[in-house]
PDB file of N, CA, C and O in Angstrom:
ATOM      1  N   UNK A   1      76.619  29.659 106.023  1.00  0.00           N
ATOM      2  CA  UNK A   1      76.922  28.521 105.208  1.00  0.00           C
ATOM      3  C   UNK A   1      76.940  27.271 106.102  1.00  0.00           C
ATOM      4  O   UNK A   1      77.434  27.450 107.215  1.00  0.00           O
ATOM      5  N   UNK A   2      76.559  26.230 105.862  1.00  0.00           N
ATOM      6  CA  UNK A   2      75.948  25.137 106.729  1.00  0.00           C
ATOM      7  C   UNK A   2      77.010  24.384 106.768  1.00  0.00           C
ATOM      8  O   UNK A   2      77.373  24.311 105.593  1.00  0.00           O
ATOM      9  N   UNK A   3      77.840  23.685 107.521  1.00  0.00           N
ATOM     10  CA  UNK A   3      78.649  22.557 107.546  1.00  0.00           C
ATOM     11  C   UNK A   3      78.951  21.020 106.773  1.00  0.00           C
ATOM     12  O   UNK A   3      78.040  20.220 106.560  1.00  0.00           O
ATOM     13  N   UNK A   4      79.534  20.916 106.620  1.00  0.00           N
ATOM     14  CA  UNK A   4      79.412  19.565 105.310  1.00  0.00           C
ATOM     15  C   UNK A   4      78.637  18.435 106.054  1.00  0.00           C
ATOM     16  O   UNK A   4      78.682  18.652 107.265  1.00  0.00           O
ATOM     17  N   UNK A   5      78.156  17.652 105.841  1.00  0.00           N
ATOM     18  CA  UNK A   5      77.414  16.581 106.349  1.00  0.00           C
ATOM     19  C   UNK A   5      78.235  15.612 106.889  1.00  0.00           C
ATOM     20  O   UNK A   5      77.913  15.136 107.978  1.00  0.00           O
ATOM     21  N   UNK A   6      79.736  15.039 106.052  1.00  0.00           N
ATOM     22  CA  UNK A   6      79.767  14.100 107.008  1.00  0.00           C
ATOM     23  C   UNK A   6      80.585  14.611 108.353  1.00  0.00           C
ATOM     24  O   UNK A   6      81.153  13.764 109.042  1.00  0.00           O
ATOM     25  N   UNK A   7      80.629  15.850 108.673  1.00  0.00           N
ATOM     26  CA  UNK A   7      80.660  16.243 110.315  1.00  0.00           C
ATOM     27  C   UNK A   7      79.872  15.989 110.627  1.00  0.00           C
ATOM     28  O   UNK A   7      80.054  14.904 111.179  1.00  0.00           O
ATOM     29  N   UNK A   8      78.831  16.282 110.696  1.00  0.00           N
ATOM     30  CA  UNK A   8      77.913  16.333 111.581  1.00  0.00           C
ATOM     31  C   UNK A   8      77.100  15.084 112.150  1.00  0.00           C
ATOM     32  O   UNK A   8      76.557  14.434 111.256  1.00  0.00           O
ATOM     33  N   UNK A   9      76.922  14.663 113.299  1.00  0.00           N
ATOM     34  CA  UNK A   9      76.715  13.584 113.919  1.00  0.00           C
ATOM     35  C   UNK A   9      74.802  13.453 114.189  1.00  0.00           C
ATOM     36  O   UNK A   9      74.104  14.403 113.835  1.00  0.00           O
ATOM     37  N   UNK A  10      74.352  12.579 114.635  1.00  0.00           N
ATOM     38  CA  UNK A  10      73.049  12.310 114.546  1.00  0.00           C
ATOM     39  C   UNK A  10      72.801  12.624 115.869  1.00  0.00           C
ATOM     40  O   UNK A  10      73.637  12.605 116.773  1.00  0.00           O
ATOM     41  N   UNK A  11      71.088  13.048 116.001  1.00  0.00           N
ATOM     42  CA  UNK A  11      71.714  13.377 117.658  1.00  0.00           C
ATOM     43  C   UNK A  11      71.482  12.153 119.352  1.00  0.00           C
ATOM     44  O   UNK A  11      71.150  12.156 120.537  1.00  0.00           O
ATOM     45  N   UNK A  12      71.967  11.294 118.221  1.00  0.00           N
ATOM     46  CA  UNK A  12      71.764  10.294 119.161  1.00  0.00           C
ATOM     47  C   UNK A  12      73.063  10.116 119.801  1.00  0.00           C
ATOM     48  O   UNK A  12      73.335  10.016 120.997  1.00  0.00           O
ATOM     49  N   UNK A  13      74.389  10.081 117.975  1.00  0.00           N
ATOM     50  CA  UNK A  13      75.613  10.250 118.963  1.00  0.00           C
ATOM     51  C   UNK A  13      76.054  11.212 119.916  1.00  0.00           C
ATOM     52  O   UNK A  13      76.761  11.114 120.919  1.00  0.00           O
ATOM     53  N   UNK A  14      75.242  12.535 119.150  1.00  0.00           N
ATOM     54  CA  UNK A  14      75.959  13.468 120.315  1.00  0.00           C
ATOM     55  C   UNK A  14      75.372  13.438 121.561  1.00  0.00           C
ATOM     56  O   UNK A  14      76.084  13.796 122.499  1.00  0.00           O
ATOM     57  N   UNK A  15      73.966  13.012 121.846  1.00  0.00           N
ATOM     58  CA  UNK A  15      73.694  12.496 123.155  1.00  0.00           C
ATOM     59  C   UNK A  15      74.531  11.631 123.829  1.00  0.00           C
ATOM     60  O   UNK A  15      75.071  11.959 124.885  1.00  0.00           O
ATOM     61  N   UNK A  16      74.716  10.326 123.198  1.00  0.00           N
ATOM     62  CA  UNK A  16      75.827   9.867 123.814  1.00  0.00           C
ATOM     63  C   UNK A  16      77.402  10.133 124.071  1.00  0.00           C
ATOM     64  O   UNK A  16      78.037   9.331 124.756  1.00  0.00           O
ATOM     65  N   UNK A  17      78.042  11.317 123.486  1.00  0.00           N
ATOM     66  CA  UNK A  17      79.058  11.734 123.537  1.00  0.00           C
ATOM     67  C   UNK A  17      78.835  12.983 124.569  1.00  0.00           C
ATOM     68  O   UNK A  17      79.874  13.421 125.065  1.00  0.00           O
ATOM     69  N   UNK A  18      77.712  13.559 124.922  1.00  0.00           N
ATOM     70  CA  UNK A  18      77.504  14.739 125.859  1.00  0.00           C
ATOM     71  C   UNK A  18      77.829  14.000 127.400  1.00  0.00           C
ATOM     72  O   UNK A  18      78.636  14.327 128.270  1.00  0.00           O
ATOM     73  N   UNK A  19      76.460  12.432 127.317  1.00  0.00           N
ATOM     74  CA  UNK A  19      76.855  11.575 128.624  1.00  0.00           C
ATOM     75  C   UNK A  19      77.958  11.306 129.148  1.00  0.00           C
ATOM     76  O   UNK A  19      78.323  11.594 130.287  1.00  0.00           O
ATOM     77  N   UNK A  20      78.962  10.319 127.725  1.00  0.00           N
ATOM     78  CA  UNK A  20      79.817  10.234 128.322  1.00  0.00           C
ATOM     79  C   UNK A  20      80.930  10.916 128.744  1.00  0.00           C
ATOM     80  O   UNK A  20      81.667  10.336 129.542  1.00  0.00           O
ATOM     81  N   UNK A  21      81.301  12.384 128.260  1.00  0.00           N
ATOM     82  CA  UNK A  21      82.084  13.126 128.802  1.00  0.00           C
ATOM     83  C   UNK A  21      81.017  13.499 130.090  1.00  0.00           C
ATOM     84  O   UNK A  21      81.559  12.999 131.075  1.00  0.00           O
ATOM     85  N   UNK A  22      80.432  13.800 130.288  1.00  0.00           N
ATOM     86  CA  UNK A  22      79.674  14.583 131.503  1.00  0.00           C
ATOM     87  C   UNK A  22      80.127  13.232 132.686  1.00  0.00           C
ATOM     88  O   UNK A  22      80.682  13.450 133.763  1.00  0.00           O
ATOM     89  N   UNK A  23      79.731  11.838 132.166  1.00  0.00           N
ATOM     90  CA  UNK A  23      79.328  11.221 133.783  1.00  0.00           C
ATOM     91  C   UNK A  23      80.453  10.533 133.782  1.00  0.00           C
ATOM     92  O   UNK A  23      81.186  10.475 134.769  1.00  0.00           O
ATOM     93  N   UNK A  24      80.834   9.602 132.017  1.00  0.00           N
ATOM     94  CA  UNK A  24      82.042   9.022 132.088  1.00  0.00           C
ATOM     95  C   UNK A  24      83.578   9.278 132.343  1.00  0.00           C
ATOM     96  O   UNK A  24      84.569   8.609 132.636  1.00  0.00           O
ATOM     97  N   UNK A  25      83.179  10.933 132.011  1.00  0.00           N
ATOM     98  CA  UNK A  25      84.400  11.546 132.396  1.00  0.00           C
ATOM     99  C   UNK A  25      84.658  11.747 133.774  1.00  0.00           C
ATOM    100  O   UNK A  25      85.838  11.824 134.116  1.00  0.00           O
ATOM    101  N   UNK A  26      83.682  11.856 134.703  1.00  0.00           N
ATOM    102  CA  UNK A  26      84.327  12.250 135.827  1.00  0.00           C
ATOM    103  C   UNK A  26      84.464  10.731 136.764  1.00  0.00           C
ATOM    104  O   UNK A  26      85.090  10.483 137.794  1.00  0.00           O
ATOM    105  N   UNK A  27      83.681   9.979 135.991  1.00  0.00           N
ATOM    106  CA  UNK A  27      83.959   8.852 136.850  1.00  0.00           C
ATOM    107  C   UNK A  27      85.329   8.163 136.635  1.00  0.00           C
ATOM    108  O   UNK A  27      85.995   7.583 137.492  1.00  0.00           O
ATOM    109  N   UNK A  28      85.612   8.331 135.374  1.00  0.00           N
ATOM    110  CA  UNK A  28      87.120   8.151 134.826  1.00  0.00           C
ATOM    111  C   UNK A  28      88.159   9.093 135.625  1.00  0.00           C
ATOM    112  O   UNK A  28      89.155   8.500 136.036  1.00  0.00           O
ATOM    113  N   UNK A  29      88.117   9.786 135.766  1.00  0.00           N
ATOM    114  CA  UNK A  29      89.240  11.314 136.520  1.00  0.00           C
ATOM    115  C   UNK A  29      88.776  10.937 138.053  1.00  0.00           C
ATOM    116  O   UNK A  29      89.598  11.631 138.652  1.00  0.00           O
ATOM    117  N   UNK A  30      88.133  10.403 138.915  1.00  0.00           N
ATOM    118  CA  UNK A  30      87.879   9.586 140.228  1.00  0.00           C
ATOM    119  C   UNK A  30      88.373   8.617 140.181  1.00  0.00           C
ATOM    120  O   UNK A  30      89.083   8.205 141.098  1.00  0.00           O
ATOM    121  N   UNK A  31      88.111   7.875 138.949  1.00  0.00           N
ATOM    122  CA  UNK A  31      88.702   6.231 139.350  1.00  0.00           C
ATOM    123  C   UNK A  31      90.412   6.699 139.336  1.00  0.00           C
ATOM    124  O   UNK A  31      91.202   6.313 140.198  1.00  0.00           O
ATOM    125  N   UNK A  32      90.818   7.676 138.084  1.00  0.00           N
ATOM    126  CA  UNK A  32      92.260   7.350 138.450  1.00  0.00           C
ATOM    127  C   UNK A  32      92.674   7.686 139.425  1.00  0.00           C
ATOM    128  O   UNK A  32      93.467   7.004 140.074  1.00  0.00           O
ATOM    129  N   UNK A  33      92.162   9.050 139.850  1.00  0.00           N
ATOM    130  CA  UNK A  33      92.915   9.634 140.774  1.00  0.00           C
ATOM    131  C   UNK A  33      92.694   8.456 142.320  1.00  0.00           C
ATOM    132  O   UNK A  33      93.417   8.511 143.315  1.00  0.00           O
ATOM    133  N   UNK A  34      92.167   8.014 142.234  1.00  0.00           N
ATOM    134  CA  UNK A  34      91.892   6.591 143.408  1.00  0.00           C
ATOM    135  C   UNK A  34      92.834   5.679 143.409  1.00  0.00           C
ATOM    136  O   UNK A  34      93.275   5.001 144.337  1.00  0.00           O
ATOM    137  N   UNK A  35      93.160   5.722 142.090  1.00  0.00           N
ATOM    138  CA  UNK A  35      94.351   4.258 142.110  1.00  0.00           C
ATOM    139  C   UNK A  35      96.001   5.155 142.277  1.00  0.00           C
ATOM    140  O   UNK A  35      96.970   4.862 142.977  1.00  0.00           O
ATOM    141  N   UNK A  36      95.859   5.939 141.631  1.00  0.00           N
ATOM    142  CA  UNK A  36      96.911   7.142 142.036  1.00  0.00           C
ATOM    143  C   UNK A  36      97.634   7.151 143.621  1.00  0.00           C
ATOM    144  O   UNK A  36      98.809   6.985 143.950  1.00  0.00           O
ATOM    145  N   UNK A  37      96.347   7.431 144.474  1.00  0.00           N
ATOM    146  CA  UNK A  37      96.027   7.481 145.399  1.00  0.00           C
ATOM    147  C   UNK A  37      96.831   5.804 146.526  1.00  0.00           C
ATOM    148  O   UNK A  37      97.732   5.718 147.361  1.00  0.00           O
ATOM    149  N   UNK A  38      95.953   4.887 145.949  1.00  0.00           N
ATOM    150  CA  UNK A  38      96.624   3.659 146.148  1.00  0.00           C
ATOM    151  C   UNK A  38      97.651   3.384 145.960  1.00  0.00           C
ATOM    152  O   UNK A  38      98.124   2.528 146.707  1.00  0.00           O
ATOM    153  N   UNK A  39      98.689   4.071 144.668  1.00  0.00           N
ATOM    154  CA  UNK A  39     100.181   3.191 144.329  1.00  0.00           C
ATOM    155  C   UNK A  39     100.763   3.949 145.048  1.00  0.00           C
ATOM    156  O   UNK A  39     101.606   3.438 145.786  1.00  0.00           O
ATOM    157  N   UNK A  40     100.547   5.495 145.128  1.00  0.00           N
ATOM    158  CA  UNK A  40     101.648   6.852 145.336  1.00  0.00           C
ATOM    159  C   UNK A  40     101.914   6.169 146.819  1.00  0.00           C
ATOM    160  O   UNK A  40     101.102   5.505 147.464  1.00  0.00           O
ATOM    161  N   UNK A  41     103.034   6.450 147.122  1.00  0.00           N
ATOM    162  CA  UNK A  41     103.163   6.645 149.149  1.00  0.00           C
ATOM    163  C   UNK A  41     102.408   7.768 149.818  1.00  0.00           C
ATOM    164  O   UNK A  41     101.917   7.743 150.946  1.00  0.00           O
ATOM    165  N   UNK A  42     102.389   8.861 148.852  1.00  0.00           N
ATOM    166  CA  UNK A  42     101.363  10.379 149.468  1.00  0.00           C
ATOM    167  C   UNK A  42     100.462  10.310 149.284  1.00  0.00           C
ATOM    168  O   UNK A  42     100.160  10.900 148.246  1.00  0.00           O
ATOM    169  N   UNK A  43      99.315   9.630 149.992  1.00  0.00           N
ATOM    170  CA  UNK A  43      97.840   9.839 149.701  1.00  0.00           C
ATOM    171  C   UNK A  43      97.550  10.957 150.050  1.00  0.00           C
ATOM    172  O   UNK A  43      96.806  11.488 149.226  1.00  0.00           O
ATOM    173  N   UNK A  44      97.758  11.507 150.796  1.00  0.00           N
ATOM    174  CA  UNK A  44      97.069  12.718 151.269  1.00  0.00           C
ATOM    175  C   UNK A  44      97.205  13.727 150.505  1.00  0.00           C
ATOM    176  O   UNK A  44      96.293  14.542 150.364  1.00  0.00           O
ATOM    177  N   UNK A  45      98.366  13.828 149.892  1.00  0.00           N
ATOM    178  CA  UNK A  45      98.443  14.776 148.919  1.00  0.00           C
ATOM    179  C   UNK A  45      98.081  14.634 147.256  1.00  0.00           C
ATOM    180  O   UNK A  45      98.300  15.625 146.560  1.00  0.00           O
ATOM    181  N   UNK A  46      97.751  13.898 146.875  1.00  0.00           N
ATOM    182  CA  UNK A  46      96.626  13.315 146.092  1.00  0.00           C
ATOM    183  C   UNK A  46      95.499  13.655 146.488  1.00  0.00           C
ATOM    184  O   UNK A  46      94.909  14.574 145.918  1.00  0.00           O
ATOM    185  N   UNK A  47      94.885  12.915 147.673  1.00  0.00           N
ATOM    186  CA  UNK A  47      93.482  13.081 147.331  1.00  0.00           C
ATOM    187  C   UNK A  47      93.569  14.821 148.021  1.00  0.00           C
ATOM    188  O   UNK A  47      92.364  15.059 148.101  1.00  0.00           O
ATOM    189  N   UNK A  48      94.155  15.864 148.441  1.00  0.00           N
ATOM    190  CA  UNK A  48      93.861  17.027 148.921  1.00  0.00           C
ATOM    191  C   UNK A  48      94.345  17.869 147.625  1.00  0.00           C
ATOM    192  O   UNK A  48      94.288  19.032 148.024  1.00  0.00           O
ATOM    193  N   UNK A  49      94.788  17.892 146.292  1.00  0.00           N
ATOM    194  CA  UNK A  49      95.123  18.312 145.281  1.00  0.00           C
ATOM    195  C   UNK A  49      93.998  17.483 144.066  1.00  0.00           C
ATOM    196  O   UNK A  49      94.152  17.754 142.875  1.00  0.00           O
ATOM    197  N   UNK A  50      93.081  16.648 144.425  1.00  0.00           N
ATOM    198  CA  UNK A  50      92.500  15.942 143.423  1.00  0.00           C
ATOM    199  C   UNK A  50      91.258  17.058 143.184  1.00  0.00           C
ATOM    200  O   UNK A  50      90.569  16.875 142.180  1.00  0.00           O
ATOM    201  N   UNK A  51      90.967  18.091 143.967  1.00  0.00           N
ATOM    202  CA  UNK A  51      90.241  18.513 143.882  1.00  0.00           C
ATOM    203  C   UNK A  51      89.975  19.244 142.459  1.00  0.00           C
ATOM    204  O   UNK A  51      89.025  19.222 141.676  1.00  0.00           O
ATOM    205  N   UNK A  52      91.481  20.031 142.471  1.00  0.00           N
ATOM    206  CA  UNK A  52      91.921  20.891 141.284  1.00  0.00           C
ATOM    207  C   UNK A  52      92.151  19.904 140.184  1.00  0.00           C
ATOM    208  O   UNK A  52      91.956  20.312 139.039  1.00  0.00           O
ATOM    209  N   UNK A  53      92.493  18.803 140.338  1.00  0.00           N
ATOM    210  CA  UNK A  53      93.397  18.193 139.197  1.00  0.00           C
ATOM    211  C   UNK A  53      92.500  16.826 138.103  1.00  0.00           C
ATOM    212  O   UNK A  53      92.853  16.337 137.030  1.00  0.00           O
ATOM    213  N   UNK A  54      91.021  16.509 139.132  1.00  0.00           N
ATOM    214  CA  UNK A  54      90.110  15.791 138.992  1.00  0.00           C
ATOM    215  C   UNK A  54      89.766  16.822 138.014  1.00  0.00           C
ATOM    216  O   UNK A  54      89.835  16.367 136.872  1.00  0.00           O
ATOM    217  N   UNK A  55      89.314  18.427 138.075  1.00  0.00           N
ATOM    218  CA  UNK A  55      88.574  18.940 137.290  1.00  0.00           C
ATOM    219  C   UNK A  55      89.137  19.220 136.560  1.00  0.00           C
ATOM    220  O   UNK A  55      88.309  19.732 135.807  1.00  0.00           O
ATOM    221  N   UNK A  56      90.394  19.341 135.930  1.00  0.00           N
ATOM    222  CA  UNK A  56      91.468  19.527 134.801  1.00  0.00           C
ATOM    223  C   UNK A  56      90.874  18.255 133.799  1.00  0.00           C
ATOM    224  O   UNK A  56      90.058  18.386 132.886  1.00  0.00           O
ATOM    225  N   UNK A  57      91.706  16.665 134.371  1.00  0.00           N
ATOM    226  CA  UNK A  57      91.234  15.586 133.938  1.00  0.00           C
ATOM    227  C   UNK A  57      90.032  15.814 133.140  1.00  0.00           C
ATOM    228  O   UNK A  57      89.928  15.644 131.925  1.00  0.00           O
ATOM    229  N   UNK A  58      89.071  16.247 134.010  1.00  0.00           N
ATOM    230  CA  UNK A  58      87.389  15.858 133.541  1.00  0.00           C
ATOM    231  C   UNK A  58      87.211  16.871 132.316  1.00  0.00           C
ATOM    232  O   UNK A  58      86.481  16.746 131.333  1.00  0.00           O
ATOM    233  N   UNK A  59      87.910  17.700 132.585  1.00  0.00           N
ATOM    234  CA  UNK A  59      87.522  18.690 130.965  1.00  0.00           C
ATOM    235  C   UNK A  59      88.314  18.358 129.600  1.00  0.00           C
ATOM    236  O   UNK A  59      88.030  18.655 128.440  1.00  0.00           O
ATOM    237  N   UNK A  60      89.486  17.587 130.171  1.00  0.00           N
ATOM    238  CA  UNK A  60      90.191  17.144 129.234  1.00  0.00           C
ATOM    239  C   UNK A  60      89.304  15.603 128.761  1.00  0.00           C
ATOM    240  O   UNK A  60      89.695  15.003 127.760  1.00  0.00           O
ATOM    241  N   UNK A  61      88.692  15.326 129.180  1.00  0.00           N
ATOM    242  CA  UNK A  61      88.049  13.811 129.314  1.00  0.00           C
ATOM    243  C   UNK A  61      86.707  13.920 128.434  1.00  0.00           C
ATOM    244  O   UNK A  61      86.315  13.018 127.693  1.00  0.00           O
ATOM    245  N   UNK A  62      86.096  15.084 128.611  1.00  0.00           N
ATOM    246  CA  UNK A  62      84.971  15.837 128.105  1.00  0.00           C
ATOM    247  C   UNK A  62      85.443  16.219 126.598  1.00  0.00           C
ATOM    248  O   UNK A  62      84.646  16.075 125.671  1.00  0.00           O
ATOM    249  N   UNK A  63      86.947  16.778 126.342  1.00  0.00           N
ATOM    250  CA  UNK A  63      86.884  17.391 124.880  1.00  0.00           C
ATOM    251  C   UNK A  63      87.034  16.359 124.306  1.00  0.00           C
ATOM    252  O   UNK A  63      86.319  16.069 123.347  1.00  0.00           O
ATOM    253  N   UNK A  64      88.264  15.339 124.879  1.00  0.00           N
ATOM    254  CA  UNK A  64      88.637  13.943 124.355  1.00  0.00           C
ATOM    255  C   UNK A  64      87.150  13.368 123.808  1.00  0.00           C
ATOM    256  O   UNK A  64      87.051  13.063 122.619  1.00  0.00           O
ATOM    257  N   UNK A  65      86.027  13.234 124.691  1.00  0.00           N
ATOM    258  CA  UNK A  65      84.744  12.529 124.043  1.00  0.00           C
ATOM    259  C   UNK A  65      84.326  12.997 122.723  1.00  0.00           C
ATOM    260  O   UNK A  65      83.902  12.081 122.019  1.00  0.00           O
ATOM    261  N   UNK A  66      84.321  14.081 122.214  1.00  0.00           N
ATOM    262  CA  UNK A  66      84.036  14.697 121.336  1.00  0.00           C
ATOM    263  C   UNK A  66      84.568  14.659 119.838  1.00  0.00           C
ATOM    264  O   UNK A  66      84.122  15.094 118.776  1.00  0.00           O
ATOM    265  N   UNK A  67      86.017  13.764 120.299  1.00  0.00           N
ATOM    266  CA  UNK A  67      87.388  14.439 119.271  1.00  0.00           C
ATOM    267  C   UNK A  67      86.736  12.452 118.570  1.00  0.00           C
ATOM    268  O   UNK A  67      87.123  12.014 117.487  1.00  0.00           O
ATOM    269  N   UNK A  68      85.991  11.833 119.299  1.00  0.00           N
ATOM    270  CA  UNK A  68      86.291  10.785 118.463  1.00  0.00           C
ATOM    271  C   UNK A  68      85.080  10.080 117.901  1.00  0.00           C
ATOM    272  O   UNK A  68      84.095  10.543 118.475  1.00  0.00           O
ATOM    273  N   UNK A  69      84.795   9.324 117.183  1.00  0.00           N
ATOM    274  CA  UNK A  69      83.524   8.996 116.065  1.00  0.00           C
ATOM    275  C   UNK A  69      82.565   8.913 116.739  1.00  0.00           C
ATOM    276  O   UNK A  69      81.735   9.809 116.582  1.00  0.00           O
ATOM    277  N   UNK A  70      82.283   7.896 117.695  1.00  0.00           N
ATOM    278  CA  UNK A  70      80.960   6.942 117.693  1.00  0.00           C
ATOM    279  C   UNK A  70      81.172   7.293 119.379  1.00  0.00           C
ATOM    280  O   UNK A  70      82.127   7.181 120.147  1.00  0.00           O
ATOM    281  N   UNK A  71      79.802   7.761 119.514  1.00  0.00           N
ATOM    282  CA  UNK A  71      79.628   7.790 121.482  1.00  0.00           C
ATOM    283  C   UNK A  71      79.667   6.089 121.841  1.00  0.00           C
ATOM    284  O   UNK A  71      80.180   5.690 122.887  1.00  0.00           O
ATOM    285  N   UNK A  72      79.230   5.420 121.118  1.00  0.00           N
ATOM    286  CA  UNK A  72      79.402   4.263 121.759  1.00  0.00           C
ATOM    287  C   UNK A  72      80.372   3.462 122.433  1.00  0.00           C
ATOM    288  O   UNK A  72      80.386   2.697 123.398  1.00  0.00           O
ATOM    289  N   UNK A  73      81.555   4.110 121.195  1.00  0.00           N
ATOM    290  CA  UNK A  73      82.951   3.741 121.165  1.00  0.00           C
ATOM    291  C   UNK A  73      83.305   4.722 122.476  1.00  0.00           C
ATOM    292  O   UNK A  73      83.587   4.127 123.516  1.00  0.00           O
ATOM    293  N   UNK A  74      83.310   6.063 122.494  1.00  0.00           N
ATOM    294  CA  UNK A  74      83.691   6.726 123.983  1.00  0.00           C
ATOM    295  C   UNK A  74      83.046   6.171 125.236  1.00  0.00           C
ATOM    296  O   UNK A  74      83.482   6.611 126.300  1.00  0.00           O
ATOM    297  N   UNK A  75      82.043   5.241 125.276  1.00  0.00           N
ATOM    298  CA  UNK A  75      81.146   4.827 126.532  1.00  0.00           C
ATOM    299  C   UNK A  75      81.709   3.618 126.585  1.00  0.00           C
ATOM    300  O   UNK A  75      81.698   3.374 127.791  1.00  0.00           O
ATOM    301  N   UNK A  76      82.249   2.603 125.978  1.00  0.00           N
ATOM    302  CA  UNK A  76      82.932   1.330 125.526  1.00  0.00           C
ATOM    303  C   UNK A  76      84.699   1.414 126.241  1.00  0.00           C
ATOM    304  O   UNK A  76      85.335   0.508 126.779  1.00  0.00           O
ATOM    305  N   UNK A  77      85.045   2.648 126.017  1.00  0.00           N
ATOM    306  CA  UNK A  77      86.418   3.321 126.433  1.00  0.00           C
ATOM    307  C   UNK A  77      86.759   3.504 127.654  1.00  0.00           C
ATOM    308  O   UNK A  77      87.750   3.049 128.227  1.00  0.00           O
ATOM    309  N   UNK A  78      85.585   4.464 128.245  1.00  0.00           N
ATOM    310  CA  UNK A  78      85.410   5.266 129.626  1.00  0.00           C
ATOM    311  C   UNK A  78      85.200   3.936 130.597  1.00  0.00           C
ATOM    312  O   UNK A  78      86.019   3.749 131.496  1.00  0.00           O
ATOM    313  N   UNK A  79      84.340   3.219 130.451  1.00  0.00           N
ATOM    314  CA  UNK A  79      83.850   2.501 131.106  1.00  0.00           C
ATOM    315  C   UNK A  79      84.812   0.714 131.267  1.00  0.00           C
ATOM    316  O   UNK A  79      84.960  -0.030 132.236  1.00  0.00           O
ATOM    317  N   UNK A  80      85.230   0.621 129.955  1.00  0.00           N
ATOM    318  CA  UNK A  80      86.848  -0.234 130.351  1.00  0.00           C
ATOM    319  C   UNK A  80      87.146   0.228 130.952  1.00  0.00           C
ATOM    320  O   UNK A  80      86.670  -0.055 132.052  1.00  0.00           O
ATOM    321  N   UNK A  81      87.944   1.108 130.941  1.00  0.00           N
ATOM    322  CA  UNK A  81      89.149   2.082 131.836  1.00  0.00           C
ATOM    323  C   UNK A  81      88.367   2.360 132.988  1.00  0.00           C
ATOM    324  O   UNK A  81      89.326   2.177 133.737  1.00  0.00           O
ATOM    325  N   UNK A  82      87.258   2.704 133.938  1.00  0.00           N
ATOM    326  CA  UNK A  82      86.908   2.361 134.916  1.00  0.00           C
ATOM    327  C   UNK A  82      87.265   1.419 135.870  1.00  0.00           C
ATOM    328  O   UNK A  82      87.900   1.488 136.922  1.00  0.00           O
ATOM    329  N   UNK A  83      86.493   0.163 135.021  1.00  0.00           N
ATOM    330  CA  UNK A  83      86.577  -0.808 135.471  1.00  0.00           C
ATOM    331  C   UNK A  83      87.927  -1.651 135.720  1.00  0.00           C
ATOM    332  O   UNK A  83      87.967  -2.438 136.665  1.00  0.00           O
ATOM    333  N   UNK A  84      89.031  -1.481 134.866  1.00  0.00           N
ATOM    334  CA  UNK A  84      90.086  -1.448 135.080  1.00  0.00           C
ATOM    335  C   UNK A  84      90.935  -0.790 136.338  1.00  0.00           C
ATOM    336  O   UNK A  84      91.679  -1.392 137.112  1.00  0.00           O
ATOM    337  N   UNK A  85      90.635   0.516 136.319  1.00  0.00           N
ATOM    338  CA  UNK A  85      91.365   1.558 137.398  1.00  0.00           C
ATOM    339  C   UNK A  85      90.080   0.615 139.180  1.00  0.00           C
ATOM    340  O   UNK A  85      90.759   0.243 140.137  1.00  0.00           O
ATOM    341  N   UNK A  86      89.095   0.486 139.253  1.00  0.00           N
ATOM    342  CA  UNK A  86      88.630  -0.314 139.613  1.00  0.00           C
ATOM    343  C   UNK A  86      88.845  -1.627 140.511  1.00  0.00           C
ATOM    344  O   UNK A  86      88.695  -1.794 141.722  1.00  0.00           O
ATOM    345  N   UNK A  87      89.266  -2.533 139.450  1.00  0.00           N
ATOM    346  CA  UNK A  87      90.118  -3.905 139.557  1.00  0.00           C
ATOM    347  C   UNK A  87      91.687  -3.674 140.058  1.00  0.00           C
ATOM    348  O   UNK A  87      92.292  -4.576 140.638  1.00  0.00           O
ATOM    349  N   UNK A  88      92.077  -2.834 139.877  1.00  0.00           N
ATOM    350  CA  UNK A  88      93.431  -2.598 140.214  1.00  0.00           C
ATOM    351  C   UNK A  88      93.329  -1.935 141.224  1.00  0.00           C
ATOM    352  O   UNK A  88      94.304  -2.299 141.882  1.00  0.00           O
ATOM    353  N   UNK A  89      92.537  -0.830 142.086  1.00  0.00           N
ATOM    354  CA  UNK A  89      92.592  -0.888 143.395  1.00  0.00           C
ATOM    355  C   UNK A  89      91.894  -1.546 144.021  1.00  0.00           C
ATOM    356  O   UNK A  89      91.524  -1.290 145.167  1.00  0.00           O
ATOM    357  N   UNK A  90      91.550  -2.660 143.261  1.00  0.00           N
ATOM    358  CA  UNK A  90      91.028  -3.819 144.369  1.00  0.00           C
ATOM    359  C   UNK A  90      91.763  -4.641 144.641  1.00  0.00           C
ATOM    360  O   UNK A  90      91.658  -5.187 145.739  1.00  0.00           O
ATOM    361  N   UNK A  91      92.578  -4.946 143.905  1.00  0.00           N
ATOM    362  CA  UNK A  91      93.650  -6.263 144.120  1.00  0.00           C
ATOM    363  C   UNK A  91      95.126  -5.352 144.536  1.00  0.00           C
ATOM    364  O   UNK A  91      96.017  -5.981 145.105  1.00  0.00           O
ATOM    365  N   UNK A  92      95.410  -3.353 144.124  1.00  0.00           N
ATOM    366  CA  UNK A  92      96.448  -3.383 145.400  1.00  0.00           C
ATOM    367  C   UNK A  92      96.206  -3.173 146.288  1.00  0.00           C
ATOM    368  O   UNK A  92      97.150  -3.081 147.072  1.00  0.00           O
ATOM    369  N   UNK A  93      94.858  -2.953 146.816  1.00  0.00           N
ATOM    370  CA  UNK A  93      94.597  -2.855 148.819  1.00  0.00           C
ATOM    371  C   UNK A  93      95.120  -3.489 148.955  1.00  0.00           C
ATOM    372  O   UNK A  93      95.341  -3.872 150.103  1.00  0.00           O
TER     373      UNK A  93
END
């Protein structure tokens, strides 16, 4: 039995919702864990635990892309929040 239509997405969004969990997500789960990195006093233990905890993030970042309408809107999201996490360890170096 086939799925109701208005699930199902065109496959342009789900191209863009595959990208942006795949590239936006991990660049999102890097940028934070970077600024993390910057506020915490323990860098070292950040970035030597980011290993495990980057790839937690990124799968959670990946289902999150999925859970919401328009890839555009998740690439619009990811990529604020980049640029944000970004700007903020540029100005607390």
């Amino acid at each position: 039995m086939p799925a109701k239509k208005q699930y199902l997405t065109t496959p342009g969004q789900r191209a863009l919702k595959i990208t942006a969990g795949i590239f936006g997500g991990y660049f999102l789960a890097v940028a934070l864990h970077m600024l993390l990195a910057v506020i915490l006093p323990f860098r070292m233990a950040i970035i030597l635990t980011g290993a495990f905890s980057v790839f937690l993030l990124w799968t959670l970042l990946m289902i999150t892309a999925f859970l919401m309408r328009s890839g555009w809107w998740v690439w619009a999201t990811y990529l604020l929040s980049v640029i944000f996490c970004a700007a903020a360890i540029y100005f607390l170096k």
